[in-house]
Structure formats: structure tokens, C-alpha cells
C-alpha positions as CSV (number, residue, x, y, z in Angstrom):
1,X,70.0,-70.2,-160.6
2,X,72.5,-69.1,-163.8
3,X,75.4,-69.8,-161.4
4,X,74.3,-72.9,-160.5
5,X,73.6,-73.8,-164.1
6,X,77.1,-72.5,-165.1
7,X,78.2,-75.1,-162.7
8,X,76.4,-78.1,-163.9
9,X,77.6,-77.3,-167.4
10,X,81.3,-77.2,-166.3
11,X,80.9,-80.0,-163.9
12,X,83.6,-82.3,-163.9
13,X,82.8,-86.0,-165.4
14,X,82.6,-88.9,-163.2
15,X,85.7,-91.1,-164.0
16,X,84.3,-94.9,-164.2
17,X,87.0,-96.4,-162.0
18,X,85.3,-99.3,-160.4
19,X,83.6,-100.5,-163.5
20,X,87.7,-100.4,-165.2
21,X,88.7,-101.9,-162.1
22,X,85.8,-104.8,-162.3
23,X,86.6,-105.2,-166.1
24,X,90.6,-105.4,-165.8
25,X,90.4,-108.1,-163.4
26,X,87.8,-110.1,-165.3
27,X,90.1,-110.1,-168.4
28,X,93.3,-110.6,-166.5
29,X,91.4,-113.9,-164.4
30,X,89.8,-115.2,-168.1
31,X,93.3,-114.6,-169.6
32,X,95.5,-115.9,-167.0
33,X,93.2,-118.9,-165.9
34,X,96.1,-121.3,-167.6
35,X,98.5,-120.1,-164.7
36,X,95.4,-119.7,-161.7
37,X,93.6,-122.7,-162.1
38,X,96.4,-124.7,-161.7
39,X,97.6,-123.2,-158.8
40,X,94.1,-123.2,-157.1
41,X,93.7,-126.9,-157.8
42,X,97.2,-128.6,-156.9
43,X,98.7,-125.7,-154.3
44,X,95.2,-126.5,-152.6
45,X,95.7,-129.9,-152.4
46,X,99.4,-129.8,-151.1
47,X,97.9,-127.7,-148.4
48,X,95.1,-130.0,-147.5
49,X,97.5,-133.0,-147.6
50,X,99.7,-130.8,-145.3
51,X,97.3,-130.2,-142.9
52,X,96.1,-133.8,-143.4
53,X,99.7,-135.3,-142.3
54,X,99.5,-133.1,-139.6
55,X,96.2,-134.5,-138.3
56,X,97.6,-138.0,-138.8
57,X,100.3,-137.3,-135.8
58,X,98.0,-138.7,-132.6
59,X,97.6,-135.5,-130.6
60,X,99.0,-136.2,-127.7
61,X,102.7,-137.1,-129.6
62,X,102.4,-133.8,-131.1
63,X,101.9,-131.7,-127.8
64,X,105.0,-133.9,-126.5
65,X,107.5,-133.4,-130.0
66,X,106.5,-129.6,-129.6
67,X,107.4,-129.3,-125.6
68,X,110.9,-131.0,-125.8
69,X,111.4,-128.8,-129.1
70,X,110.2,-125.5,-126.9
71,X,112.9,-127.3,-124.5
72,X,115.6,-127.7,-126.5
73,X,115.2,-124.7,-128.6
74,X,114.8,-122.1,-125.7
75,X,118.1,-120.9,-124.0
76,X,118.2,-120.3,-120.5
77,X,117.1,-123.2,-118.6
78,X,114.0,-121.3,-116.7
79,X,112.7,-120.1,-120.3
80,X,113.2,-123.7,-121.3
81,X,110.8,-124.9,-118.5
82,X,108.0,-122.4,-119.0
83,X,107.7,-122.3,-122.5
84,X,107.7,-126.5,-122.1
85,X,105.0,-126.4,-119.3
86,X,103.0,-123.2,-121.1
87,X,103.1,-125.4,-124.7
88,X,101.7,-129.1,-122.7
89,X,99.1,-126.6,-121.1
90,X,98.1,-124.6,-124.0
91,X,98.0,-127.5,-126.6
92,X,96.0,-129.8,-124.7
93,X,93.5,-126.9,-123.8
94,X,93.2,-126.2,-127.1
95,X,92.8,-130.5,-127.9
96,X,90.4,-130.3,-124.9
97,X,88.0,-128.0,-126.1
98,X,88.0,-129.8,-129.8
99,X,89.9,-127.6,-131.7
100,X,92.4,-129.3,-132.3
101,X,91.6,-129.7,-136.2
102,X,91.2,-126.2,-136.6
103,X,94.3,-125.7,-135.5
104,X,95.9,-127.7,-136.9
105,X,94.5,-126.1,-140.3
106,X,95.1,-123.0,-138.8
107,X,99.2,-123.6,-138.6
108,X,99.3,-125.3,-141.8
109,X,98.2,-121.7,-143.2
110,X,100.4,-120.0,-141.3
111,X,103.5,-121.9,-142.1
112,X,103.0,-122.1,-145.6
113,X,102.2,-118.5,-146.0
114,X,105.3,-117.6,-143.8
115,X,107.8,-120.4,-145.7
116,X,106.8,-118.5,-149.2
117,X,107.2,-115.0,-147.7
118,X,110.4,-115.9,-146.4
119,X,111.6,-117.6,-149.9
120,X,110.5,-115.0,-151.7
121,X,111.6,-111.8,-149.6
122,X,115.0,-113.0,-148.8
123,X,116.0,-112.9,-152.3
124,X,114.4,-110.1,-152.6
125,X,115.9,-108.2,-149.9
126,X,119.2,-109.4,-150.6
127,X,118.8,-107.6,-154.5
128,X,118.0,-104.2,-152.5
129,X,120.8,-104.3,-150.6
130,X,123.0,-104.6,-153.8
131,X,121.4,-102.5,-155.7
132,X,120.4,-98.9,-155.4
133,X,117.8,-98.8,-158.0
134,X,116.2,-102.0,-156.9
135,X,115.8,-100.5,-153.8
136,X,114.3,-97.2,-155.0
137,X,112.4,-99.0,-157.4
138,X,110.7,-101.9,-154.6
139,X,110.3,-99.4,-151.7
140,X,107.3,-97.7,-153.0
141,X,106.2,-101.3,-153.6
142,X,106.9,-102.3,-150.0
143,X,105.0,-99.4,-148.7
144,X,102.0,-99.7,-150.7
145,X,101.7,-103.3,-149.3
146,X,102.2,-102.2,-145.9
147,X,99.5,-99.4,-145.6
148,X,97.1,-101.1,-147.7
149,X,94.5,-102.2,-145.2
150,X,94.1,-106.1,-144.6
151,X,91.3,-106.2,-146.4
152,X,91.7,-104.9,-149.4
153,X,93.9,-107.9,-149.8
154,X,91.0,-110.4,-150.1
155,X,89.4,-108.9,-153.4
156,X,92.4,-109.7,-155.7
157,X,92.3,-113.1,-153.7
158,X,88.7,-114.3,-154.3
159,X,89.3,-112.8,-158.0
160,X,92.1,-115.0,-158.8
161,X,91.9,-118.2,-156.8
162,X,88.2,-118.0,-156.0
163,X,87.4,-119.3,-151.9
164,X,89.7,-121.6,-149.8
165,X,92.8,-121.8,-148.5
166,X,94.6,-120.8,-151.5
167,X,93.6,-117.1,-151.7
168,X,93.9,-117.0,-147.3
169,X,97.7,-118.2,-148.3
170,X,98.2,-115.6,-151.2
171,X,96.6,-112.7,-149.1
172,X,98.7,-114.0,-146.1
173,X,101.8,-113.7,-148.9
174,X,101.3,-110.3,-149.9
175,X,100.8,-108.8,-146.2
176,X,103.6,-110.7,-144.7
177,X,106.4,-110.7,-147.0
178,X,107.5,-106.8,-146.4
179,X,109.2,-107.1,-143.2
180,X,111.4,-110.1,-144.3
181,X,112.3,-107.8,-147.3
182,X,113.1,-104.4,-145.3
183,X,114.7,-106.2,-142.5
184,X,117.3,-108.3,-144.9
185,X,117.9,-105.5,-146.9
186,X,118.7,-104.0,-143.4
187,X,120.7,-106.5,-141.8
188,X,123.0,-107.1,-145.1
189,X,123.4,-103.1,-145.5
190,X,124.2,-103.2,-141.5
191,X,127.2,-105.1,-142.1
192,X,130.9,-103.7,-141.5
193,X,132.6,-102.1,-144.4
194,X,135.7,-103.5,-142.7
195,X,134.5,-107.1,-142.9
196,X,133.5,-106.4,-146.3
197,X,136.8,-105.2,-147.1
198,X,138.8,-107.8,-145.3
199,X,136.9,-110.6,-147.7
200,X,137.4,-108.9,-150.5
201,X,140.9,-108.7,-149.5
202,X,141.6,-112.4,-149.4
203,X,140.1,-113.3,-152.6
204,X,136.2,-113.8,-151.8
205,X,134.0,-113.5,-154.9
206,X,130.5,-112.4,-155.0
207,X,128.7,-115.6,-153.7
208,X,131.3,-116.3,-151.0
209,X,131.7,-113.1,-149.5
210,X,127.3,-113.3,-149.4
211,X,126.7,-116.7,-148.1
212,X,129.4,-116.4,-145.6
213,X,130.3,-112.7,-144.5
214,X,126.9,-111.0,-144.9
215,X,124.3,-113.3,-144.3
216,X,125.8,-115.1,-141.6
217,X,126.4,-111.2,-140.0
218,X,123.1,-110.2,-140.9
219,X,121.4,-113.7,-139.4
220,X,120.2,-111.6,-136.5
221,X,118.2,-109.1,-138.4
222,X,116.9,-111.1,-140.6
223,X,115.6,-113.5,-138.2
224,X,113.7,-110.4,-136.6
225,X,111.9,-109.5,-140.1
226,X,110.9,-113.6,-140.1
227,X,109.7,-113.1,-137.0
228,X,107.5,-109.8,-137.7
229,X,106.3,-112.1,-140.9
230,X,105.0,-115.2,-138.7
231,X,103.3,-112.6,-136.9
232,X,101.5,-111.2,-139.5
233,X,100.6,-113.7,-141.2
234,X,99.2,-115.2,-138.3
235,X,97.3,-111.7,-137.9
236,X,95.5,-112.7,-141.4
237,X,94.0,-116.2,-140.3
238,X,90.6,-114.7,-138.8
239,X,90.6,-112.3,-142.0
240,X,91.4,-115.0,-144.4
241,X,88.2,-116.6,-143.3
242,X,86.0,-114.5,-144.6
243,X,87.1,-116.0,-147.9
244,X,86.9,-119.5,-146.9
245,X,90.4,-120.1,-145.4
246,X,89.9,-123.0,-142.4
247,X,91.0,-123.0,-138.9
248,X,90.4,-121.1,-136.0
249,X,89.9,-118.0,-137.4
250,X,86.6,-119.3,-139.4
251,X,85.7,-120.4,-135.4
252,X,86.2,-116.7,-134.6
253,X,84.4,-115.4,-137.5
254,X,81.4,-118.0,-136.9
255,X,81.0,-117.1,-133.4
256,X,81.2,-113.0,-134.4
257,X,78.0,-113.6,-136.8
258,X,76.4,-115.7,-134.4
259,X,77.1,-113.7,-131.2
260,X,78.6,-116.6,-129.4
261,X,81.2,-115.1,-127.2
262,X,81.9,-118.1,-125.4
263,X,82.8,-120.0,-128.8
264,X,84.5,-117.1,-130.1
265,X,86.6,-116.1,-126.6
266,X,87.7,-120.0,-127.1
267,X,88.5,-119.9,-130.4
268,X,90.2,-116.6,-129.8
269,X,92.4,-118.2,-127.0
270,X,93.7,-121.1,-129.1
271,X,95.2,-118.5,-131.6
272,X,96.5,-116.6,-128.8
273,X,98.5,-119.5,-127.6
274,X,99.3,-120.4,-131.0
275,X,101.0,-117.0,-131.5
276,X,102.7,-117.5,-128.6
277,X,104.4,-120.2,-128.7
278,X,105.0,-119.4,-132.6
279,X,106.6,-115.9,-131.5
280,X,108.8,-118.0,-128.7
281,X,110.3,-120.1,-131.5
282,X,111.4,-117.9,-134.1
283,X,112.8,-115.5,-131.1
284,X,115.1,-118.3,-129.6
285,X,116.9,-118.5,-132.9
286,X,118.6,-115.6,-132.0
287,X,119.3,-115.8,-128.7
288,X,122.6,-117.2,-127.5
289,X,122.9,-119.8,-124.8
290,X,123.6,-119.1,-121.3
């Protein structure tokens, strides 16, 4: 009993994190609701009149513009045929089964979320590769976004922008953009000091020797880290639900409450193909002709 009394009285204090947490991110939202609001109101409504454009294109002009794209863009002539014929059969299954609204919404996320990740982590990336203490300095940063789970991500979201697509995009933003980062930073640092040297050698500056040595030699690389970033931030559209975002993933989510697997198994498939066909088209970028 007097050691367990000793113990109580030398017992550590409980630290109040979460109520810190809760009060920091109440002053930061009332503080910053001059920059927040804004954003919520009129980046919302460029999304919706994204995806409204979108839904304006008749369907079936849509499925064709995307098959003779997956045609054109592909480059050997049997990939060019599959992904045409898997794209018709995939889109119009999806149409068929009348989701073709939510998907719609669905991409509109997705392509926003990736064209900011990309904007922002090229510039980004290309700082790291030129400087040493940038890169020691946004690593940790990188990392702490990259093992943080999914999640966690929708707390600062709902806190900031409240529910919608604005908060999917900005938790889409922050799990996506670390690849496009880590892979430019990569592909710039990857290039030949020779090269380097040579451009240096006939007068280059700064600018020239980066927009036409090391980016152009880096292309590939970088177009790998855009891929792994349209990937992940198609991976966040059934999270992003759960916080209002639209599309197929709030299908997904309905049906998981509801215990529909037949709605959900649809729902499911029409981001599958999505992802395909998504993955397909980044990856041909790369590829040379044959």
C-alpha cells in the first residue's frame, strides 16, 4: 500500500494534447477564415463547374474522344487496340449501369488533385535537387506525409474547408504530392555530370541548362513520380468520401454502410477501370514508339 501510494504521488501528469490540438486548430480556422472561406467557396465552384462541363459532353462522344486518344497515345499497335477496345467496354459499362455522373465527379477529383500535386511538387523537387539543405530540410516533411495514415488526412480537411469536394481535393493534395517531389528530385540528380558539364561549357545559364538539359533528361523519371501521384490520389476518392467528396467512392462508401455488395462490387469496378485506363495514359508518355 505505501509503495503504491509513493507511486501515485510521483505519478507523471497527463499532458492535455488533444484538448491543445482541438484549441490550435480552432484558432488557426477562426484566424485564417479570410484565406479558407474563400478557397472553400470559389475552388468548390470551379470544381463543380468542372465536373459540370464534363457532364455537358453527351456520353457516348466522350467514350469515343477517350478510345482514339487511348489509340493514338499508346505505342505499339496491339496495346493501341486493347486499351481502345478495353476503354469503349469499360466506359459504356460504367454509363450502363448509371454511373456515369459519379464518375465523371469522380475524375474531376482526381485530375484536379493530381494537376496541383504536380504544380506544386515539380517546383518543389526541382529546389531539392539544387539544394542540399532544402533537401535535408523537406525530406523529413516528405516522410511524415508518406507514413501518415490516409486518414489522418481528413481531420485537418473537415477543420479547414468543412465537407465537399474541397477538403477530398486538399487531402488528395497532401497524400499525393510526395512521389512527384522524390521522383524529380531523382530524375534531375540522375542526370550526367558530363552533360552538365558540356552545357556549362558552351555558355548555358541557370534556366537554360534546367529547362533544356535536366528536365528534358529527367522527363522519364519524373513522369514515373506523376504516375505514382494519379495513383494515389485516385486511392483517396472512396476515403475522401467520408467527408463528403462525390463520385464513386461515396457509391462505395454507401453500399459499405448499407451492406449492398452488389452496389458496392459495381461501384468498385467503375473505379477499377477508371485506374486503369488512367495508369495506361500517364505510362505511354514514356514509352517510345515501335
Amino acid at each position: 500500500m505505501e509503495m503504491h501510494n509513493l507511486m501515485f504521488a510521483f505519478s507523471i501528469p497527463t499532458i492535455p494534447i488533444a484538448e491543445g490540438t482541438e484549441w490550435l486548430t480552432t484558432e488557426i480556422t477562426r484566424k485564417f477564415a479570410f484565406l479558407f472561406d474563400p478557397i472553400k467557396t470559389h475552388f468548390g465552384n470551379f470544381m463543380q463547374w468542372t465536373a459540370d462541363l464534363l457532364n455537358a459532353i453527351p456520353p457516348f462522344l466522350l467514350i469515343a474522344i477517350v478510345a482514339i486518344l487511348a489509340f493514338v497515345m499508346s505505342k505499339k499497335l496491339v496495346t493501341r487496340i486493347v486499351l481502345s477496345v478495353f476503354s469503349i467496354i469499360g466506359l459504356w459499362l460504367i454509363y450502363n449501369q448509371g454511373y456515369w455522373t459519379h464518375l465523371i465527379e469522380t475524375f474531376s477529383l482526381v485530375l484536379i488533385s493530381s494537376l496541383l500535386s504536380v504544380i506544386i511538387g515539380i517546383p518543389i523537387g526541382i529546389l531539392m535537387s539544387k539544394s542540399r539543405t532544402a533537401e535535408v530540410i523537406i525530406t523529413p516533411i516528405l516522410d511524415f506525409m508518406q507514413t501518415m495514415p490516409a486518414f489522418v488526412y481528413l481531420i485537418p480537411a473537415v477543420a479547414f474547408f468543412g465537407i465537399g469536394m474541397v477538403p477530398g481535393v486538399f487531402a488528395s493534395l497532401i497524400f499525393a504530392t510526395p512521389p512527384t517531389v522524390r521522383f524529380t528530385n531523382l530524375g534531375i540528380r540522375q542526370v550526367s555530370e558530363e552533360l552538365i558539364e558540356a552545357s556549362e561549357s558552351f555558355g548555358s545559364t541557370g534556366m537554360q541548362k534546367l529547362f533544356k538539359v535536366e528536365l528534358p533528361m529527367a522527363k522519364e523519371t519524373i513522369m514515373a513520380g506523376i504516375n505514382q501521384t494519379v495513383m494515389l490520389a485516385l486511392s483517396m476518392v472512396v476515403i475522401a468520401s467520408m467527408i463528403g467528396a462525390p463520385g464513386l467512392g461515396r457509391e462505395v462508401l454507401s453500399a459499405l454502410q448499407r451492406a449492398q455488395v452488389g452496389t458496392g462490387f459495381v461501384a468498385g469496378i467503375g473505379i477499377v477501370i477508371l485506374a486503369i485506363i488512367i495508369d495506361r495514359f500517364t505510362q505511354s508518355v514514356n514509352k517510345k514508339k515501335e
